[in-house]
C-alpha positions in Angstrom: 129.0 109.3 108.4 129.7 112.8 108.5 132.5 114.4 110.7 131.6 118.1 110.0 127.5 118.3 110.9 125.6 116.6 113.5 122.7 114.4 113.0 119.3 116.0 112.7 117.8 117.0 115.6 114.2 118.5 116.5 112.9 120.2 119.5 109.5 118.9 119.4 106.8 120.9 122.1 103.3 118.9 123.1 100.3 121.7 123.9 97.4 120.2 126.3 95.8 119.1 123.0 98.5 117.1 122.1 99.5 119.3 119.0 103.1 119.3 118.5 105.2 122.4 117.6 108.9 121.6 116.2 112.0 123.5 116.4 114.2 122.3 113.4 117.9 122.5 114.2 120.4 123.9 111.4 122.6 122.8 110.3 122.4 119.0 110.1 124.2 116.3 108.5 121.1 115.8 106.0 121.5 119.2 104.8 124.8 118.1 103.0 123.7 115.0 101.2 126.0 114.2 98.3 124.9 112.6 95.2 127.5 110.5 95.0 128.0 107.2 92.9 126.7 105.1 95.5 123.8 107.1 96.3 122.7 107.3 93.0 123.2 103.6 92.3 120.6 102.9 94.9 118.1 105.1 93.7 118.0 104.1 90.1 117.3 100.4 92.0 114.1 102.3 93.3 110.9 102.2 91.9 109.3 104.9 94.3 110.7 108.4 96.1 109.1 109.5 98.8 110.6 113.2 99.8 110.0 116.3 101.3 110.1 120.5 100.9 112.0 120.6 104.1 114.8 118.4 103.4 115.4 120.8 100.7 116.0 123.9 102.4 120.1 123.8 101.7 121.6 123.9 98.3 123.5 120.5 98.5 120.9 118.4 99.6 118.0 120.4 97.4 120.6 119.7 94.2 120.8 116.0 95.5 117.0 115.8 95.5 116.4 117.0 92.3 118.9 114.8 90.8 117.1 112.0 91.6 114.0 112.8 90.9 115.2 113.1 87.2 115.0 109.6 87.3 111.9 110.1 87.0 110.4 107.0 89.9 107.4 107.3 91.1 108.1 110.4 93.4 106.1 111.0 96.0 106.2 114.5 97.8 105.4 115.4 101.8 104.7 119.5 101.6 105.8 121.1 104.6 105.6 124.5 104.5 107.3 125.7 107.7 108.8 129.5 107.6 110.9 130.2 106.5 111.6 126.8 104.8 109.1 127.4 102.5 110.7 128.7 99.1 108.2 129.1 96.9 110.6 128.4 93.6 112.1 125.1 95.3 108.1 123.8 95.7 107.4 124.8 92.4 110.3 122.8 90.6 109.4 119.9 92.7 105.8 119.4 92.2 106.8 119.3 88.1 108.4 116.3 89.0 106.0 114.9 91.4 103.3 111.8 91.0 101.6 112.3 94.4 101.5 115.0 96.3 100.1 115.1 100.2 99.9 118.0 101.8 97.3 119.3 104.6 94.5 121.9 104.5 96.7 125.4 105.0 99.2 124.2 102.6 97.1 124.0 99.9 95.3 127.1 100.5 98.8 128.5 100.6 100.0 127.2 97.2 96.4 128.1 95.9 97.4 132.1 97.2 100.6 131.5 95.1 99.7 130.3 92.1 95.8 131.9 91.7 94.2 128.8 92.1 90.7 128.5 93.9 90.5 128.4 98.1 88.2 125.5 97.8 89.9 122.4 98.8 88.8 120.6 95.9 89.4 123.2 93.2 93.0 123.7 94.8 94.3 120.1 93.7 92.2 120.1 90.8 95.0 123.3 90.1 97.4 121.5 91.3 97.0 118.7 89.5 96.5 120.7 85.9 99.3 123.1 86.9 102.3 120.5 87.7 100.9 117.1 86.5 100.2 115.5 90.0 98.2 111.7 88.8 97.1 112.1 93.4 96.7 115.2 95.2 96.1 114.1 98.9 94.8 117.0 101.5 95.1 116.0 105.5 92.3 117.9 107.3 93.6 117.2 110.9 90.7 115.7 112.9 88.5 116.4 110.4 90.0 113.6 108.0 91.5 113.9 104.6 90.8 114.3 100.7 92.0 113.2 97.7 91.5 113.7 94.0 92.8 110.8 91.6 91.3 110.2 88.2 89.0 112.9 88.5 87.5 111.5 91.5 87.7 113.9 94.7 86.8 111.6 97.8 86.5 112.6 100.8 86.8 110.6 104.4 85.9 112.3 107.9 88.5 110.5 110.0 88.8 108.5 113.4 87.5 110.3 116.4 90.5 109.0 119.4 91.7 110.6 122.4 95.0 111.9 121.0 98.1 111.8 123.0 100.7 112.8 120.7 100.2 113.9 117.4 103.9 113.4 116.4 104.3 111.0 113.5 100.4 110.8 112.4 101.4 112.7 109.2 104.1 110.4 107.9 102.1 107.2 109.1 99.4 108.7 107.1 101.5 108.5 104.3 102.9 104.9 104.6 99.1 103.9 104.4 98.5 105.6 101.7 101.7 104.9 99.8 100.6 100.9 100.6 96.9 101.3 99.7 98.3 103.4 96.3 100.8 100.2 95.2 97.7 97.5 95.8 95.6 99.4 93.8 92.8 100.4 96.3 89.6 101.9 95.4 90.1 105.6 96.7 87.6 105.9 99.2 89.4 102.8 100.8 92.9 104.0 100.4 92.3 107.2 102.3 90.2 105.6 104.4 93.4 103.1 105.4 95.3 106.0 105.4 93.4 108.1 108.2 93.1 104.9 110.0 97.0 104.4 110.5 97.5 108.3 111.2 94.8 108.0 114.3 96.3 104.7 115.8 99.3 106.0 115.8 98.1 109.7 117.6 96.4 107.4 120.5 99.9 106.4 121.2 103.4 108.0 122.2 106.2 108.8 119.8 106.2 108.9 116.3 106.4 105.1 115.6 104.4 103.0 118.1 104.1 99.2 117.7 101.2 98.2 115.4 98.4 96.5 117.0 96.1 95.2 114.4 93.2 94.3 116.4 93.6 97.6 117.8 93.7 99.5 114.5 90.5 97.5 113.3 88.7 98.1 116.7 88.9 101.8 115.8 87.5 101.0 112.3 84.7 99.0 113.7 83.6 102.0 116.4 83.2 104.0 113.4 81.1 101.9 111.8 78.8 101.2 114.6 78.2 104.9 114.8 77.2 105.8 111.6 
């Protein structure tokens, strides 16, 4: 509990085509995580850490961060490159210490700006990947699907066409499907497949974290199939 900052709390704007656009309030209690004994107790019990850019943008939390990825877990970093949160030293030191990396389409072309790499999606991670040491780069393409380049395979999957009605939480269920798909040792093509899968359910539905219907998530599958 903190008594000084208030929880997090974003302003979260729905265009016609359901595309959100976020106000992110500051300051917020998770800007002033400690990395206290407790804290780090749990984290050594870890054996992944899944983390962002944004949760990053104050110094405490940020020195938190980094301290536990020293530990050197499977860490697992969400880009999010929203002005002016988007530091390009902070991104740097944390994709050194990152295992897999998803980010979408314009934030790759934007690290491949910084560092000189390629505009071609595919050449971008492969940068990415000899730059920092990523073992998955993983790019989200919107409605266009994803990519992802893992042992020197680049695979590519063209998504779900669904009648979107609210596009909030579709990244992060993305990567719980992927994260999954990643620990069971999927063949790529099916782990991003999974992945993109999850991330349209849950944009047919309202709020960030709907109920899972499998039959439903699997009917969506199937129409695919039959279309092809």
């Amino acid at each position: 509990m903190d008594n000084l900052f208030s929880t997090g709390l974003v302003n979260v704007t729905l265009d016609k085509e359901g595309n959100a656009f976020y106000e992110i309030v500051a300051p917020a209690a998770w800007d002033y995580i400690e990395a206290d004994d407790q804290l780090m107790k749990t984290a050594e019990k870890a054996d992944i850490i899944v983390f962002g850019s944004l949760a990053q943008r104050n110094k405490k939390t940020r020195e938190t961060i980094q301290k536990i990825l020293d530990l050197n877990k499977i860490n697992i970093f969400d880009v999010n490159l929203r002005p002016p949160y988007d530091n390009h030293d902070v991104i740097s030191d944390t994709l050194y210490k990152t295992k897999i990396c998803k980010l979408n389409d314009l934030e790759i072309l934007k690290l491949a700006e910084w560092y000189g790499f390629e505009s071609d999606l595919h050449e971008a991670a492969i940068g990415i990947r000899e730059k920092f040491g990523c073992e998955i780069v993983c790019v989200t393409r919107g409605s266009h699907g994803a990519s992802l380049l893992r042992n020197n395979e680049w695979v590519e999957d063209p998504g779900f066409k669904v009648v979107v009605k609210d596009t909030v939480g579709a990244g992060d269920s993305f990567l719980a499907a992927l994260i999954k798909g990643f620990l069971e040792d999927k063949p790529n093509d099916e782990l991003l497949e999974d992945a993109n899968l999850l991330g349209a359910y849950v944009v047919t539905k309202d709020g960030p974290t709907p109920m899972l219907n499998f039959d439903r998530i699997e009917k969506i599958r199937k129409e695919r199939k039959e279309k092809k």
